[in-house]
N, C-alpha and C positions, 0 to 999 in steps of 0.2 A: 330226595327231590320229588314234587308233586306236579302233574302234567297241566296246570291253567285250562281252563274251560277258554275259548278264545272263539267267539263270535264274528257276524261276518260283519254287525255296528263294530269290529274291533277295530276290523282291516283300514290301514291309516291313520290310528292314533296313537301317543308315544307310548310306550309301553308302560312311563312308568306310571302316566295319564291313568290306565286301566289296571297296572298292578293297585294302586292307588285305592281305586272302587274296590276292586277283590280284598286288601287287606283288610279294608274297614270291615268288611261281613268276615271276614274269617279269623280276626284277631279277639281276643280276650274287651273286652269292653271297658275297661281300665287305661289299655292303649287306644284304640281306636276313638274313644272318644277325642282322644288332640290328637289323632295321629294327622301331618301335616305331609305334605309331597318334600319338603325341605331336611324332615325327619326320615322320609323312609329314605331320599336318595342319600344320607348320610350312615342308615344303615347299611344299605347294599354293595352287596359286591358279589367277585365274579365264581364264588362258591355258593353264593345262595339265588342266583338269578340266571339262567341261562336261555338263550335261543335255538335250536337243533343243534344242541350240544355242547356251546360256545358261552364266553360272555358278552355280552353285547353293552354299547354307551346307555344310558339312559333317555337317550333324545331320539334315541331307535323307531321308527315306525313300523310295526305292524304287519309284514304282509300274509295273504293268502296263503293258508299251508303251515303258517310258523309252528313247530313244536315249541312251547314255553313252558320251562318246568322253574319252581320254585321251594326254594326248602324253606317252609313255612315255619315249623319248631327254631331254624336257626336266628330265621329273621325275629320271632318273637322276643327269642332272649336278648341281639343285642337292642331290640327298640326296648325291652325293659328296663336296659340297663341306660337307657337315653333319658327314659320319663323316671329315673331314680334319680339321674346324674345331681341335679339341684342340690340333693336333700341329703348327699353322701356323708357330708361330714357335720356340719356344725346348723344346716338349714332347717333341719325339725323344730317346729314350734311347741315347746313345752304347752300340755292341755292339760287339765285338771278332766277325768275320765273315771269311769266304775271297772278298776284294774282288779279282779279277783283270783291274789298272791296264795297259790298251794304251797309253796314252798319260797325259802330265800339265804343262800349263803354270800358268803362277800368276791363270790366268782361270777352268782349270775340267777336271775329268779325264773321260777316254775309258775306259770298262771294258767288258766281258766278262762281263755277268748270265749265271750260273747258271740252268739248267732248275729248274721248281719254287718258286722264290724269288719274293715278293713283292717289288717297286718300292718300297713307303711301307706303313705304319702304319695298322690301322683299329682301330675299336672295340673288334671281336674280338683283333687279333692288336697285340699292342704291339711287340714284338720279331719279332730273325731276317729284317728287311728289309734290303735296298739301305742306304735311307736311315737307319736304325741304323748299319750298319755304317761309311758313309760317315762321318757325324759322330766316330766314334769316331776313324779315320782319320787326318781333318784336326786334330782337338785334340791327338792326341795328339805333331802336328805343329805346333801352336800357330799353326794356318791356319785356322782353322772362323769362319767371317764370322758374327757373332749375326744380321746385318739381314736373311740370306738365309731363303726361306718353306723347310719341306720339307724342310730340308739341302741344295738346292739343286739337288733334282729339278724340272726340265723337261719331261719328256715320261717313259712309260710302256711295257712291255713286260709282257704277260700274264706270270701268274705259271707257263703252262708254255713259253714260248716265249723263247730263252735269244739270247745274244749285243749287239752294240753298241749304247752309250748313252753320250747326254752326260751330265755333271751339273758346276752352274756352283758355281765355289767364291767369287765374290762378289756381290753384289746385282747390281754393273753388269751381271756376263754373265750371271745370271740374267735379267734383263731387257731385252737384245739377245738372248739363246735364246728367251723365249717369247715376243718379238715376230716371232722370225722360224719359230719352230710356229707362231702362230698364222695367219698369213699365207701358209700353206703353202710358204716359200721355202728350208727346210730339204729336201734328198733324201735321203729312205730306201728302202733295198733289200732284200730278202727273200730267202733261199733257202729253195725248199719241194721235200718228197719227195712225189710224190704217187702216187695210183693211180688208175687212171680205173676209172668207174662202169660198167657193163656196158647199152650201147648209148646212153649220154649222153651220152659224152667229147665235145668240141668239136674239129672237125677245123682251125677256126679257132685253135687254140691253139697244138698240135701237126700242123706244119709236116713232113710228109717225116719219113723217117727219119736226119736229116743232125742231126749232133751238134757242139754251140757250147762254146765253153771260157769259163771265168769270166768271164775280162778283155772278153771279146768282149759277152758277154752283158751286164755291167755299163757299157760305154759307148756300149751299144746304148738301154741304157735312161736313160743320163743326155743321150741325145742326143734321145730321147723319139722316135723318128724308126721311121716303121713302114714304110719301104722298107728298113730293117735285121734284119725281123724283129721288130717290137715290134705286140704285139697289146694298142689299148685299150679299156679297160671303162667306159663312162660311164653310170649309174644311179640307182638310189635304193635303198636298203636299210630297213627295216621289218620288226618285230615279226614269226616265222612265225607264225600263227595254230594251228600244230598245235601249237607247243613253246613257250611264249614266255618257255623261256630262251633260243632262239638267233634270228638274225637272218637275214632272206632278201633275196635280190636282187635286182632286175628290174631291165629296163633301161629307159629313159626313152622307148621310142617312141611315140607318138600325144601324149607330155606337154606341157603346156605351160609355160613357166619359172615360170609363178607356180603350179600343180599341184604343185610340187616343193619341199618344203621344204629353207632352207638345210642344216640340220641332220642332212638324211637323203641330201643329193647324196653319190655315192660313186665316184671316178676310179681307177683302176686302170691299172697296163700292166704287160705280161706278155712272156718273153721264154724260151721250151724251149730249154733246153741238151742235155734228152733227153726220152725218155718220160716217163720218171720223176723229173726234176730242172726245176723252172721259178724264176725269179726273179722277183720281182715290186717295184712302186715303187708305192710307196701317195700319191696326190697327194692324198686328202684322207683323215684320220684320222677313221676311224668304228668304234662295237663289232664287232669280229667283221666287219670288213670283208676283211679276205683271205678267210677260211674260208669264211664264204657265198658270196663272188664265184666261189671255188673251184670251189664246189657248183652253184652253178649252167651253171659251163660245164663241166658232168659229170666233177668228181675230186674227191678225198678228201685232205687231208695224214692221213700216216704217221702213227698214235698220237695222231689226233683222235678220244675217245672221245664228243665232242657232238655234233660235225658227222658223225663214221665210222661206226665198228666197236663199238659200247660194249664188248665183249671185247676189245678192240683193245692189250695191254700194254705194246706198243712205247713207245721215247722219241717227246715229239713230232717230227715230220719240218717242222719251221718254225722261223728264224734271221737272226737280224738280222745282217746281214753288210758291210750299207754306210753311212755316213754325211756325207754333206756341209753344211757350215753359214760362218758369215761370223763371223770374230772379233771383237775388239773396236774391232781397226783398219782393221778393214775387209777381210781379207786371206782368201780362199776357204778350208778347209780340209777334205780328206776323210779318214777313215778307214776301211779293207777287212780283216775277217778272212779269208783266205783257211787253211780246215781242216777238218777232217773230223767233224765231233762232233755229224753227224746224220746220218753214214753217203753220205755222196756223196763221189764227187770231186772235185778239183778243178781 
């Protein structure tokens, strides 16, 4: 739970009048764009909304003094799962789309997301996703499983951060995939361009000036093993209180395991190939959890106009580059883009 900034234009309006304004600046832009007062009061409840302590009605007024705390992460997920509800089952409009297939067995295909590109379907945006395009794909192949949610999206890549993803083409490996996202037994890897912040950078990060090649870097970190050179990040992430569209980091010292909610633990390892080139393996999936991890051990990715440079025009310098997960038969499988299309080498 997050403590509301609560003004004294507050005192005597309903609360949920003013959670209302707050969510639109501190929610993802995906939601907030439709978010409606009809939609958050159908999300809330008396775990993610409190008054000095309490849950209080939503027609609650405001007074002098109120402590109002809100747990922001929880309210995110179930309003996403509000501005999905539409599109769960059969409501994706098949899109004819530039799908770039790395792989395809008859469990589920490996692609190549585009920079820019939405994952799935919101309120606002019905077309020109992933999962548009996908559907259209498999029917048009007389493959498209009706039972599967999503078209058969599993897991998510921000709409500017491009490269590897699964997606299951039938219920069963939809649901061997999201058992194993959700249990964090899937490995994902990262390549990021970055810059370091001027007297911040972490010298824990960057290691000497001795420079690591892909292959090296990526079974350094599937080895997870920090006598290789793998630097980890174990923390919490939370609401900035300057911005509360983006998220900040800190690390867990003095905390104790029950201080820490599950929701907001954030694992990281890291692995400089150079100054300017770091790979990263995300062991627990949270908003904005690279970029702020980033940020806080003083660097910036290339063409992060939230976390950077707001003038900053470049493509983003962030890429899904690795994936490893378990089939249907049990049998390990990874996939590696190894290329150039955020300007690094390889």
């Amino acid at each position: 739970m997050e403590i509301l900034q609560i003004g004294d234009n507050h005192v005597g309006q309903r609360i949920d009048k003013v959670l209302l304004e707050e969510a639109r600046k501190a929610l993802p832009q995906e939601i907030s764009a439709v978010l409606s007062r009809t939609m958050l009061q159908k999300a809330l409840g008396e775990k993610l909304l409190r008054v000095n302590g309490i849950p209080v009605k939503l027609a609650y007024k405001i007074e002098p003094g109120d402590r109002v705390e809100v747990d922001w992460e929880g309210l995110r997920a179930v309003l996403q799962k509000q501005v999905e509800a539409a599109d769960v089952l059969g409501n994706i409009e098949p899109e004819s789309g530039r799908l770039d297939i790395v792989a395809e067995t008859a469990e589920y295909l490996v692609i190549d997301k585009p920079e820019g590109v939405l994952v799935h379907p919101t309120l606002a945006v019905k077309k020109g996703t992933i999962a548009n395009w996908v559907r259209q794909y498999l029917e048009e192949k007389g493959e498209y499983d009706i039972r599967v949610e999503r078209a058969g999206i599993v897991h998510r890549l921000d709409r500017d951060v491009s490269g590897v993803m699964v997606i299951a083409k039938t219920r069963e490996s939809q649901l061997n995939l999201k058992s194993q996202f959700e249990s964090h037994k899937v490995v994902k890897i990262y390549l990021a361009s970055v810059e370091p912040l001027g007297g911040r950078a972490s010298s824990q990060l960057m290691k000497g000036d001795e420079e690591h090649g892909l292959d090296e870097g990526i079974a350094a970190l599937i080895a997870d093993n920090e006598d290789e050179g793998v630097y980890k990040l174990s923390g919490y992430i939370g609401r900035d209180s300057g911005d509360r569209r983006k998220m900040k980091f800190n690390e867990a010292k003095g905390q104790t395991e029950s201080a820490i909610t599950k929701e907001r633990h954030a694992v990281s390892s890291f692995f400089a190939l150079n100054e300017n080139a770091v790979l990263i393996r995300i062991h627990t999936g949270r908003m904005h959890q690279i970029r702020a991890s980033l940020l806080y051990l003083g660097y910036r990715i290339v063409g992060d106009r939230m976390y950077g440079d707001a003038s900053d025009r470049r493509k983003m310098g962030l890429r899904s580059i690795y994936i490893n997960f378990t089939d249907l038969a049990g049998n390990p499988v990874e996939y590696i883009l190894k290329d150039n299309h955020i300007g690094l080498e390889n």
